[in-house]
N, C-alpha and C positions, 0 to 999 in steps of 0.2 A: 504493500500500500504506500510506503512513502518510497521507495521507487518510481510508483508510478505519480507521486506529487511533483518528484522532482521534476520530471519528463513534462508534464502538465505547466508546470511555470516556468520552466523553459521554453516552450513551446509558446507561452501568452508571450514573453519577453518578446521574442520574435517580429510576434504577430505584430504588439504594438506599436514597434518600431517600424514596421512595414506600412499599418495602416496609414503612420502621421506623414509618412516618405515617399511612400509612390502613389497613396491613394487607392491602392487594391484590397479585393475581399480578403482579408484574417483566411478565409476558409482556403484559398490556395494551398497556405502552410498548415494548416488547424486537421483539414480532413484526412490527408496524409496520415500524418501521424497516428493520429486516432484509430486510423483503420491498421496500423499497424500497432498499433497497442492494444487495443481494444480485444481479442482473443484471448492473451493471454491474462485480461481478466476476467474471464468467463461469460462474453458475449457471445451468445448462439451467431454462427457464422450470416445466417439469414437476417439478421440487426444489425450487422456493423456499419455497413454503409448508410443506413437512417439515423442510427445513434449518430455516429461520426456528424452527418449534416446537422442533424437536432442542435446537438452540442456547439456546434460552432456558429450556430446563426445566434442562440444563448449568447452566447461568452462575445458576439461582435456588438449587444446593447452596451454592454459596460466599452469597450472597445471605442467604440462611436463615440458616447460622451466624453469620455477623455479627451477625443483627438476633435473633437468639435468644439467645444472649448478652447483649445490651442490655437485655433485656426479662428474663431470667431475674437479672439482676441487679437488678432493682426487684421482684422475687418476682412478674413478671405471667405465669408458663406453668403450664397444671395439669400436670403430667408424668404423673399420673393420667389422664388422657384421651389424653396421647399414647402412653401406653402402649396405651392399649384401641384406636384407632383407627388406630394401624399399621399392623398387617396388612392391613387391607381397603385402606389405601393402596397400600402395596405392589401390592399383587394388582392391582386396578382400574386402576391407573395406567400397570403393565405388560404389562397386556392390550390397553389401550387405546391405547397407544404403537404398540406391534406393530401394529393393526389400522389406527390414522392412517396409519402408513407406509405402508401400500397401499393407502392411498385414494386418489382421484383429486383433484389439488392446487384443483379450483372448487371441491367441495361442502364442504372443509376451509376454504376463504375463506369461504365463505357463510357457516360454520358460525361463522366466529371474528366476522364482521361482526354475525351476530343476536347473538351471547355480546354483545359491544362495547355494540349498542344496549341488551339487557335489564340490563348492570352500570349504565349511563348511568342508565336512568330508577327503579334502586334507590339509585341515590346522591342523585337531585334530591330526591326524594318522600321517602328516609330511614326511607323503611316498612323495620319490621320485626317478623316475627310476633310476637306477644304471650308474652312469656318466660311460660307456664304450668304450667310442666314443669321438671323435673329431666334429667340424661343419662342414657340407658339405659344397658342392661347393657353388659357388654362387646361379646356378641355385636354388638345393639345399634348401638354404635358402630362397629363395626367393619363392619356394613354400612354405616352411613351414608360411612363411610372410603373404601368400595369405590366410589360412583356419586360422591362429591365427584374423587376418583385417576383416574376414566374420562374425566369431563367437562374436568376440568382437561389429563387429555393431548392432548384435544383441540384447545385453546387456548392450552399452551404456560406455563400461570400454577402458581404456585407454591398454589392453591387456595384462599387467602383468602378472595378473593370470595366462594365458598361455604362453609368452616369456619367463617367468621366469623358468618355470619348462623342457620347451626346452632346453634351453642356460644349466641349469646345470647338466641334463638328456646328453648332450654333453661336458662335463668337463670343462666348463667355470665356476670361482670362481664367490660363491653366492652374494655378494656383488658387483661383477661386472657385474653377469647377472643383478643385480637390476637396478644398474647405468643405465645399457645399455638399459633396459627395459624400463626407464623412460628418455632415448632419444627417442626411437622406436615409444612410446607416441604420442608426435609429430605429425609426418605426420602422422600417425593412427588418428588424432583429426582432422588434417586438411580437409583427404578424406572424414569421415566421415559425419565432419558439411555441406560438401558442397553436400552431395548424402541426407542427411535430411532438406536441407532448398532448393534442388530441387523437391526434393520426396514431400514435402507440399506446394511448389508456387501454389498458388494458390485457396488454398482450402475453401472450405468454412465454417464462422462462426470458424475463428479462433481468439483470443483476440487479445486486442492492444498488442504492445511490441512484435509483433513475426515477426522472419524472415522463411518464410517457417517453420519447425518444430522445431526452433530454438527460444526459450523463452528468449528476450533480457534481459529483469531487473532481472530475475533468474539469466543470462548469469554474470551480471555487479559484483551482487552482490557475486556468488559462486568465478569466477574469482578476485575480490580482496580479497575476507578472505585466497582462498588458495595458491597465491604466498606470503604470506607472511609468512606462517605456515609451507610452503613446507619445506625448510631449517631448518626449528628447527625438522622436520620425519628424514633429513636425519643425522641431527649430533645425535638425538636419535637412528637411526637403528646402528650405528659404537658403540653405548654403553650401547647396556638393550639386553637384551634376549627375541631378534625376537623369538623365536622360544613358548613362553610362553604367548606373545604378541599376537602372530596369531591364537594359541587354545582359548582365552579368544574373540578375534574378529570372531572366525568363530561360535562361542556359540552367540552370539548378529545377527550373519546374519543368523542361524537358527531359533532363535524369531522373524525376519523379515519373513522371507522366510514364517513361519507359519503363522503371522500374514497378509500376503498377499494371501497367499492360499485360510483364511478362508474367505476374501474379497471376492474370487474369488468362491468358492463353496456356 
């Protein structure tokens, strides 16, 4: 058990310093791990990958606020757009939770290994669509809210990966898309944990420490290493060269991504 503590807030550290830095889901690093730890504490193999998501969408509420606060004190969050973009989070996120939950734990790997490799080769290349545009209306945003909340339940990430490249694909400054992303965070964590600890009430031969597919001592331990790391991602993303940072991080989620694959084949 404290083995696996240690692993768990090493694993937040991580995360939090990730979330403040490049502005990506915690769940890149989070669900990895998990699904490799998580056996050897007596998760039915047919769980791990819903625990794993459950738990890291959990552990990106506390995650968010840290690193939104960091960022909203250098004035980098539109609270304009998170205002319009909420609901469709909420909704999409919670649907989508629900629906992970009963999916069958291959196609849910598969699904985060393609995610893995398409974040990989958007970080090397550093493509991104031609900011030509303003953000739409509400409605607008708020669908776009809805398919960034579905995809992300799917994968467990707190949605950056996608808000991000939205908001600056619409001429919002990268820095404040990031802020704003890791407000977005947030309710994105919130709808989440509560469509995966409904989506597993009740299941059977799940370990102690769980709430629905929410892995509480994973929860404790990810949650305190990464509000405290968050704010040291985000005074490092204002001074290193994100952009050299994210090619070296999407080469380490390539040898993930592989080495999950070959799990998996």
């Amino acid at each position: 058990m404290l083995v696996s503590l240690v692993i768990y807030l090493c694993c937040g550290a991580v995360v939090g310093i990730l979330a403040g830095l490049l502005g990506v889901g915690g769940g890149t690093v989070i669900v990895p791990i998990l699904v490799a730890v998580f056996p050897s504490q007596g998760v039915p193999p047919q769980y791990v990958q819903q625990l794993a998501l459950g738990t890291s969408l959990a552990s990106i509420m506390f995650t968010s606020i840290s690193s939104a606060r960091a960022h909203h004190k250098r004035g980098a969050v539109r609270w304009k757009i998170f205002r319009n973009i909420t609901p469709g989070i909420l909704l999409g996120t919670f649907l989508g939770s629900l629906l992970a939950a009963n999916m069958p734990t291959m196609f849910l790997k598969i699904f985060f290994i393609c995610f893995l490799f398409a974040i990989s080769a958007q970080m090397i290349s550093n493509y991104r669509p031609p900011a030509t545009r303003n953000m739409p209306g509400a409605l607008g945003t708020a669908a776009a809210g809805g398919v960034i909340g579905m995809v992300s339940s799917f994968v467990g990430i707190g949605g950056g990966s996608l808000s991000v490249p939205f908001m600056t694909y619409c001429n919002v400054d990268i820095h404040e898309a990031v802020g704003t992303s890791a407000a977005i965070g947030f309710p994105l964590a919130v709808a989440g944990t509560l469509g995966y600890i409904v989506g597993g009430w009740g299941k059977p031969d799940l370990p102690p420490y769980t709430l629905g597919f929410v892995h509480l001592w994973a929860l404790f331990g990810i949650a305190v290493a990464s509000c405290i790391t968050a704010p040291l991602g985000v005074r490092l993303s204002h001074a290193l060269p994100t952009a050299k940072l994210k090619r070296f991080f999407a080469v380490f989620l390539i040898i993930v991504g592989l080495k999950m694959l070959w799990d998996v084949l």
